[in-house]
LUMLOLUM-497716 format. One record per residue: residue in one letter; x negated, y negated, z negated of N, C-alpha, C, CB in turn. Coordinates in pm, whole numbers, padded with zeros to 5 digits, always signed. Glycine has a CB too. Example, Ala and Ser with C-alpha at 12.3 -4.5 7.8 and 13.67 -1.06 7.14 Angstrom:
// residues 2
A-01319+00569-00780-01230+00450-00780-01320+00330-00780-01131+00447-00905/S-01285+00225-00708-01367+00106-00714-01290-00003-00787-01408+00060-00572/
//
This chain:
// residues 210
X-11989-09053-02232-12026-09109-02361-12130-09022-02428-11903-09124-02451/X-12225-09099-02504-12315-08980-02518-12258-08997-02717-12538-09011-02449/X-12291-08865-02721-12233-08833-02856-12326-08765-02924-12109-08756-02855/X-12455-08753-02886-12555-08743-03010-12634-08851-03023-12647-08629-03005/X-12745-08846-03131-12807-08924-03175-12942-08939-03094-12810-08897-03300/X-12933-08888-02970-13053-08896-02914-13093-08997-02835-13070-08803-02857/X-12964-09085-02845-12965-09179-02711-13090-09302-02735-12788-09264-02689/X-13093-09303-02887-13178-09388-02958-13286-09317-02971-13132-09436-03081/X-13454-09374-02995-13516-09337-03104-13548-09369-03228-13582-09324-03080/X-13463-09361-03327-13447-09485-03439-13574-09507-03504-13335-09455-03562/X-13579-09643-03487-13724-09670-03606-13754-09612-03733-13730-09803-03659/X-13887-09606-03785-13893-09588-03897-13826-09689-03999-14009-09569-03910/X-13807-09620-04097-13781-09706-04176-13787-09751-04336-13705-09704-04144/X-13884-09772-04328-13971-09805-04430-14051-09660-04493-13878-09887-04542/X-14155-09670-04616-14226-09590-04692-14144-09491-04754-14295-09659-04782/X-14150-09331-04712-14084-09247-04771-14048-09247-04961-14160-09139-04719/X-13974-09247-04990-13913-09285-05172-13994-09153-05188-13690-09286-05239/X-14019-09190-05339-14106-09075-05378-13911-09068-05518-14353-09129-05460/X-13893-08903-05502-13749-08919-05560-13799-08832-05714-13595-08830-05442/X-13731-08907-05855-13754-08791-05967-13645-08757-05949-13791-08812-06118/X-13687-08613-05999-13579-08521-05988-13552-08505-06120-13603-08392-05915/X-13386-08508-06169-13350-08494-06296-13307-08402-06326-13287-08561-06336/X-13315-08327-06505-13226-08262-06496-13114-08213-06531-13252-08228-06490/X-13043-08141-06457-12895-08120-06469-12799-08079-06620-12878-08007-06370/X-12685-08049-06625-12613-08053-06729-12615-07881-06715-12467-08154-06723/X-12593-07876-06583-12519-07751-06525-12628-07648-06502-12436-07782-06380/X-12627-07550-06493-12720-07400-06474-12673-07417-06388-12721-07255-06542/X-12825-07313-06330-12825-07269-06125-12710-07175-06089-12989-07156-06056/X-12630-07128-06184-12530-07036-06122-12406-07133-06048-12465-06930-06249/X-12435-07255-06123-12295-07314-06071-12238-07323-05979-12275-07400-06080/X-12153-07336-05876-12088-07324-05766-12063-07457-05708-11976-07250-05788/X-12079-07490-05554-12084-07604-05474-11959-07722-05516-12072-07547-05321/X-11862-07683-05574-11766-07760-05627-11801-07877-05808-11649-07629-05640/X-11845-07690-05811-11921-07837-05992-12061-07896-05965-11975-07730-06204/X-12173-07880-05889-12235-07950-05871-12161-08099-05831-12311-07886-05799/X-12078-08098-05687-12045-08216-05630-12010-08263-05748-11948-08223-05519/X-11898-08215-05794-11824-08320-05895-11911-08336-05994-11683-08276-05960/X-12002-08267-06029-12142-08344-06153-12199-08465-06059-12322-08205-06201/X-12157-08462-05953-12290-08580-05875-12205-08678-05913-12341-08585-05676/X-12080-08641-05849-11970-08786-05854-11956-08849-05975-11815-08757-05820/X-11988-08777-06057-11968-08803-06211-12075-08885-06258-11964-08672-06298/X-12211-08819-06193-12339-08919-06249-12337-09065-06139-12524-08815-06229/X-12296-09012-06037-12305-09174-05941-12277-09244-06030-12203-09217-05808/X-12139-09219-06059-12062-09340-06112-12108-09429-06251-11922-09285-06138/X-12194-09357-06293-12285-09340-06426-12415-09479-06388-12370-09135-06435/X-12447-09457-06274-12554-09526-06220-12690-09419-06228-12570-09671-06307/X-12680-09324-06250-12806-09218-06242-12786-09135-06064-12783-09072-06408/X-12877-09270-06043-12863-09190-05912-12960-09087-05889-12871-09278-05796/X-13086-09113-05930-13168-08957-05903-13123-08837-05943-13294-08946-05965/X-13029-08855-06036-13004-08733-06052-12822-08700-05975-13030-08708-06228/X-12792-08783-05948-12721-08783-05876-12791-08712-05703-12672-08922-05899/X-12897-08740-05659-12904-08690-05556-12994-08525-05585-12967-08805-05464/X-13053-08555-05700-13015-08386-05719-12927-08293-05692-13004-08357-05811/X-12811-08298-05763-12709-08227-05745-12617-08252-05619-12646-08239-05855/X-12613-08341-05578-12550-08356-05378-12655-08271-05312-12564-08558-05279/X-12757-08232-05353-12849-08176-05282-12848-08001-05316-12986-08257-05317/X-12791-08004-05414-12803-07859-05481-12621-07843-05399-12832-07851-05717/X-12482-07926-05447-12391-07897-05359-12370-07828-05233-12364-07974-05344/X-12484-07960-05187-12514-07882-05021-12556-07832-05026-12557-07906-04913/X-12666-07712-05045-12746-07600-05041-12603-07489-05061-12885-07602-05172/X-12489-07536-05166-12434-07385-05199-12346-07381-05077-12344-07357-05360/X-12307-07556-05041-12208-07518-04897-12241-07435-04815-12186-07616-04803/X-12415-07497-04782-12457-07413-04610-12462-07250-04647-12661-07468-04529/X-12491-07229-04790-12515-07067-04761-12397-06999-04742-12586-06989-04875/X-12263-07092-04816-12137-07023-04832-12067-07039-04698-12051-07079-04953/X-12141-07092-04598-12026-07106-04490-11940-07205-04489-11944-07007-04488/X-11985-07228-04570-11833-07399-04625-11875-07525-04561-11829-07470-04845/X-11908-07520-04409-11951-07659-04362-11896-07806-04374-11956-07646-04248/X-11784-07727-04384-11706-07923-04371-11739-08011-04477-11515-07942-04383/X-11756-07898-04633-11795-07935-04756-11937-07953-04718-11761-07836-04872/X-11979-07906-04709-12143-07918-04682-12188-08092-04592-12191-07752-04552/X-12073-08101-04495-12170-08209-04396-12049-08350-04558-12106-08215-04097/X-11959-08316-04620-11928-08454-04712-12030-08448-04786-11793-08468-04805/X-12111-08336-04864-12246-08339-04950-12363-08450-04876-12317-08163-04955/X-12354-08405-04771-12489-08470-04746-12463-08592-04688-12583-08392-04657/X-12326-08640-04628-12282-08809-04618-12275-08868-04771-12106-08834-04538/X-12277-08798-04888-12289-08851-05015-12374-08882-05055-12262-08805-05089/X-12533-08797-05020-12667-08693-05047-12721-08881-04993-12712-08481-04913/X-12669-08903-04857-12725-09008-04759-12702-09169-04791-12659-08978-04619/X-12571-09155-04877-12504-09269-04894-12557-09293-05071-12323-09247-04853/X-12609-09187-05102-12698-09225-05289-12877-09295-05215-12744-08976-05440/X-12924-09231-05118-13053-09284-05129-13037-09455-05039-13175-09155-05050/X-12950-09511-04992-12866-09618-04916-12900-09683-05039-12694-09598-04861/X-12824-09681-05149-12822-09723-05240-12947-09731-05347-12732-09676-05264/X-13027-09651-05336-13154-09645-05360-13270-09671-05305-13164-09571-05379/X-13205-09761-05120-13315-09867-05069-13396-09741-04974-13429-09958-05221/X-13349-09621-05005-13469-09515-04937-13403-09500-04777-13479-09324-05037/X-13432-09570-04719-13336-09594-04592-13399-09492-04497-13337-09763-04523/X-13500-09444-04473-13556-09309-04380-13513-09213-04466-13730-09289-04346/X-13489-09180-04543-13435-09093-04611-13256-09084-04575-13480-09130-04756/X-13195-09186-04577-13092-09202-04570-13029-09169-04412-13083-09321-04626/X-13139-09220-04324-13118-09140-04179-13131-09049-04169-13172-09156-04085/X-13245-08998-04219-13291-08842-04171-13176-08781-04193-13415-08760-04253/X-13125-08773-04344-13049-08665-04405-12936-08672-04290-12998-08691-04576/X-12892-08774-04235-12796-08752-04116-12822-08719-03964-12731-08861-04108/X-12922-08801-03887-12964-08733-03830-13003-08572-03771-12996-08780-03853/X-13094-08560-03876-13151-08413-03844-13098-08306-03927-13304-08406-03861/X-12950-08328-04053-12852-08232-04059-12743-08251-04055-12854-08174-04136/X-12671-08342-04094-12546-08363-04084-12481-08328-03959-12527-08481-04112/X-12530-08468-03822-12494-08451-03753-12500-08372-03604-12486-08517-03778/X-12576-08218-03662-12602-08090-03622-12489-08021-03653-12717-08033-03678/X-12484-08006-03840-12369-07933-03844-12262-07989-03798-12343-07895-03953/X-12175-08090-03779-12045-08121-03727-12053-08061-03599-12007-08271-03724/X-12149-08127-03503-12158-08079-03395-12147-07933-03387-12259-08122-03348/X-12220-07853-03433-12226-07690-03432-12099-07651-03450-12314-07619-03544/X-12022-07729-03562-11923-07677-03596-11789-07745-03507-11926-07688-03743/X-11810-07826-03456-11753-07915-03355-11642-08026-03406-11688-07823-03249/X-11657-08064-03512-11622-08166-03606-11592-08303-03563-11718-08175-03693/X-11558-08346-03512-11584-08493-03416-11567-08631-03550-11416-08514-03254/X-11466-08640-03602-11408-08653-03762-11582-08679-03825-11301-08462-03842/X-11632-08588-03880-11736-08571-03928-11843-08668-03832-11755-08421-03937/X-11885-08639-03692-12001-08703-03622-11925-08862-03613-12046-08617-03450/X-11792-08900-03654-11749-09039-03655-11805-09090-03830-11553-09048-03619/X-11766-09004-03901-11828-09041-04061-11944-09046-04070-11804-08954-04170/X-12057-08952-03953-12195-08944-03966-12254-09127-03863-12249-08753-03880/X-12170-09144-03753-12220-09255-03675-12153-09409-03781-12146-09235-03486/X-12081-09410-03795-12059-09490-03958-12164-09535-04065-11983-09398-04047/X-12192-09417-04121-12326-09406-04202-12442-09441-04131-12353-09271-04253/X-12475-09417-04018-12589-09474-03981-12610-09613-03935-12627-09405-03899/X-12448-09652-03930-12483-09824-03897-12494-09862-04021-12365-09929-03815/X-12426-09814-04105-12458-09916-04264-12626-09903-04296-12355-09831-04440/X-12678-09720-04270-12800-09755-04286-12883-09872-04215-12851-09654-04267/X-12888-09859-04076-12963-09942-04015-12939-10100-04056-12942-09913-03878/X-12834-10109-04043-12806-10274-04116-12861-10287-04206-12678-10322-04163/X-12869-10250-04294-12916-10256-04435-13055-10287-04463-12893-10136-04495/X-13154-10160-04335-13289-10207-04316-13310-10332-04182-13378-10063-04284/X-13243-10367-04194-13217-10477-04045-13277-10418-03909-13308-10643-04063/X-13227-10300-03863-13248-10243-03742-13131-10269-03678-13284-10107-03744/X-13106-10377-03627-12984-10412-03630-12961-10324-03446-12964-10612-03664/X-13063-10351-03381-13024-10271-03190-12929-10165-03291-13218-10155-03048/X-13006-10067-03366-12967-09910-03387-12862-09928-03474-13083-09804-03451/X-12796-10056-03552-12737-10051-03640-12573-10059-03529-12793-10166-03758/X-12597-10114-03457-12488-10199-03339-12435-10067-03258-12585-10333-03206/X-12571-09973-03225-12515-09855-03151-12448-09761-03211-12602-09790-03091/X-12452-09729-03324-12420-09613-03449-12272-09733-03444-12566-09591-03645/X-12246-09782-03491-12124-09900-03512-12035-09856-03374-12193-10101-03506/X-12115-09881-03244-12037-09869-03144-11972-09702-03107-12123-09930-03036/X-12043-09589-03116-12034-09457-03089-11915-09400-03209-12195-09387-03098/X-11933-09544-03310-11824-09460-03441-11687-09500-03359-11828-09548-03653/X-11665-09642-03272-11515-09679-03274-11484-09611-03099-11484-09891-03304/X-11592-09565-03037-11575-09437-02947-11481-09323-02991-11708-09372-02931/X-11527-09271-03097-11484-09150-03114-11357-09181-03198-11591-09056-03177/X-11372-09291-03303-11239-09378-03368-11097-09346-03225-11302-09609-03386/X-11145-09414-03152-11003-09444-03032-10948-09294-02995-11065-09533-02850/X-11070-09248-02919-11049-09105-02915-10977-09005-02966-11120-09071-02933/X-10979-08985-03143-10918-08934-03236-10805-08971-03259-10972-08938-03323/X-10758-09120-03211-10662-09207-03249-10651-09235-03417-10535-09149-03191/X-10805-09312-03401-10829-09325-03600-10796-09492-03608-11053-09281-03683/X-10690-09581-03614-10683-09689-03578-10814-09748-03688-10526-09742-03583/X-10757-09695-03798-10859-09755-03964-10991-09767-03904-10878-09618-04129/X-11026-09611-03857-11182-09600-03843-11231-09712-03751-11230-09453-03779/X-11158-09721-03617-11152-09810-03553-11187-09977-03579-11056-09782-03527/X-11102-10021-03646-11119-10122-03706-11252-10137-03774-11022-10131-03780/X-11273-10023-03869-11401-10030-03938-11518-10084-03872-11435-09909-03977/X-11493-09988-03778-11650-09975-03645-11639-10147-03588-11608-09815-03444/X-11546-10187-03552-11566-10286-03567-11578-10433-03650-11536-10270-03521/X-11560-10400-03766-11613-10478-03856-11748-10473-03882-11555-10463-03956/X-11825-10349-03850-11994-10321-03861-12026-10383-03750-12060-10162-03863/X-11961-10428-03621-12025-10479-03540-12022-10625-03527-11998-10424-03448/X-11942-10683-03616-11888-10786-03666-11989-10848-03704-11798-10769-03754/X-12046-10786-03839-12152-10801-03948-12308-10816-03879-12144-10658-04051/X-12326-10708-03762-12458-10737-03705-12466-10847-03621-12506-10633-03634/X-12359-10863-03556-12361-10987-03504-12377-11149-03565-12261-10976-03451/X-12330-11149-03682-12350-11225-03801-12475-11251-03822-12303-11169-03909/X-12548-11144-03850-12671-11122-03894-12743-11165-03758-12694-10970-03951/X-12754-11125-03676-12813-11197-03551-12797-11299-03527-12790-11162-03451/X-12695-11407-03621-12652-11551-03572-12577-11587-03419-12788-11631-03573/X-12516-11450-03428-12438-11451-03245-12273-11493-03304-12438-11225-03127/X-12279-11634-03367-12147-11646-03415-12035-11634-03312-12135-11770-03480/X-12081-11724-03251-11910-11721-03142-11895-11555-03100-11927-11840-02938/X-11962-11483-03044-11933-11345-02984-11882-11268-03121-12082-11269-02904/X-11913-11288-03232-11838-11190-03340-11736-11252-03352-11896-11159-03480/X-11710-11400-03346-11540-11459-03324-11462-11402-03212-11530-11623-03289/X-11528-11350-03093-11464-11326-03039-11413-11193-03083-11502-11352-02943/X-11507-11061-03139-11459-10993-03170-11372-10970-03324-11536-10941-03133/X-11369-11100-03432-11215-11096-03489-11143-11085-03447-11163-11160-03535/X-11112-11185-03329-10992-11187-03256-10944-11077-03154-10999-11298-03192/X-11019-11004-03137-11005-10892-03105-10930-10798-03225-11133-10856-03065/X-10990-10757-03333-10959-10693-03438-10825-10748-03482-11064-10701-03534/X-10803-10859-03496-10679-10916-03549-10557-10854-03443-10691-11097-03551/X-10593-10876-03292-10506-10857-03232-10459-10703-03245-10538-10907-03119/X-10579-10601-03238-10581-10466-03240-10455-10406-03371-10752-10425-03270/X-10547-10479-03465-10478-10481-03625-10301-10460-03577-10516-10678-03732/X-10291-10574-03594-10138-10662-03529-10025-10505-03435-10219-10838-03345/X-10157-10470-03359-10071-10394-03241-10043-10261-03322-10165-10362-03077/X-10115-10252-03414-10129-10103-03436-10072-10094-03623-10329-10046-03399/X-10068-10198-03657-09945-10234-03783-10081-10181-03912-09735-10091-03775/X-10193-10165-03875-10333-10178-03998-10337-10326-04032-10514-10129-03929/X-10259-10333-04232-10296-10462-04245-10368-10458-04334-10210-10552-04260/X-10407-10352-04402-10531-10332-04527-10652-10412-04487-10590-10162-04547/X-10676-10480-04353-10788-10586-04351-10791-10692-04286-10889-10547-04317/X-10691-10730-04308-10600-10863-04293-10659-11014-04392-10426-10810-04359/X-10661-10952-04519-10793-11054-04537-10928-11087-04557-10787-11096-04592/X-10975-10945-04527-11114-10931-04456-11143-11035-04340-11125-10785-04391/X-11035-10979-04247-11095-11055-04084-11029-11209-04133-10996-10970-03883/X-10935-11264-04190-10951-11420-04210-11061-11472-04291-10833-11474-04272/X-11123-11384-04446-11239-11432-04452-11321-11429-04372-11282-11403-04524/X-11349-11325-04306-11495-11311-04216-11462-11439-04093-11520-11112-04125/X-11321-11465-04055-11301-11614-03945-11344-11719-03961-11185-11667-03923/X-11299-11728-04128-11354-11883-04206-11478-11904-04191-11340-11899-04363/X-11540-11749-04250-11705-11829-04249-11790-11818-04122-11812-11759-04366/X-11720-11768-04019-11762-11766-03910-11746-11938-03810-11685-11638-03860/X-11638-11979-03895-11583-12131-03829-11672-12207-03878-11430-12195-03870/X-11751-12205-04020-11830-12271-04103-11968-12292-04027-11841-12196-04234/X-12006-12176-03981-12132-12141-03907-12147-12200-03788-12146-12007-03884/X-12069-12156-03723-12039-12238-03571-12045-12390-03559-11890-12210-03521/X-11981-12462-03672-11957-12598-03680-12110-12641-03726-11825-12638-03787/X-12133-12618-03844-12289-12628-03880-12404-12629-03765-12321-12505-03968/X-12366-12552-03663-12458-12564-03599-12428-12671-03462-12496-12428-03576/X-12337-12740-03483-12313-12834-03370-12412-12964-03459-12111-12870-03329/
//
């Protein structure tokens, strides 16, 4: 199984965001804990630039402090504010070319499943859907592996969605029914009415097109 990101060469994706940088509440002395929680605080606010300020200042205090595990959630946050801000090469890179270094370095598997996650939502999002499908697939790899049933499931609900998006209705029916059954075996019912909505409108589609 290949377990880095090299297997792909992911497209560009789209015009680099030009980002303002805001500023903070907090002085530079602050420590990697009150930055994060100032970010979490402004996300929720809807100030995301300055929200990715401070995920960015977080992570800077993780990597110097040695605090990786904190460091690679900064920058799945850092990745998942510019997502939301449409800056989708931005949103890879930051995983790509650090995140999923440090897990690896640090040998995190947990982490390179949260980092291959994030990169299918990115790619979906910019409709790279090949790269969105492989990141989707490498997450419910390492999902089984770990014995993450949730994550599992997840990964396949992203593959669910690209398939959707490709108009490959019947083959993502097939994989509800997959998920349902998985679900079922493994007693995950937190998306129980996820996969019957996502059946319905998958039955809708299919029929429409007869």
């Amino acid at each position: 199984m290949a377990q880095t990101s090299n297997f792909i060469t992911p497209s560009p994706l789209g015009e680099g965001a030009s980002i303002h940088i805001a500023v903070s509440t907090l002085d530079d002395e602050a420590d990697g804990d009150a930055f994060f929680a100032e970010a979490e605080r402004t996300q929720k606010r809807g100030q995301l630039n300055e929200a990715l300020t401070l995920y960015g200042k977080a992570a800077f205090e993780y990597n110097i402090k040695g605090q990786y595990l904190l460091y690679g959630t900064a920058l799945l946050k850092l990745s998942n504010v510019h997502l939301l801000l449409n800056h989708y090469n931005e949103a890879a890179q930051v995983i790509l070319n650090v995140a999923l270094k440090n897990y690896s370095r640090i040998g995190h598997r947990s982490g390179q499943m949260e980092s291959y996650h994030q990169l299918g939502k990115v790619y979906y999002a910019s409709n790279k859907l090949t790269e969105s499908l492989w990141f989707y697939t490498q997450q419910g790899i390492l999902a089984r592996q770990l014995h993450n049933n949730t994550a599992y499931i997840d990964s396949m609900m992203g593959i669910i969605h690209v398939k959707i998006k490709r108009k490959e209705y019947n083959l993502a029916l097939k994989d509800v029914s997959r998920a349902e059954v998985f679900a079922r075996a493994n007693k995950v019912n937190h998306y129980n009415t996820q996969l019957k909505n996502t059946r319905k409108l998958l039955k809708e589609k299919v029929n429409a097109k007869k």
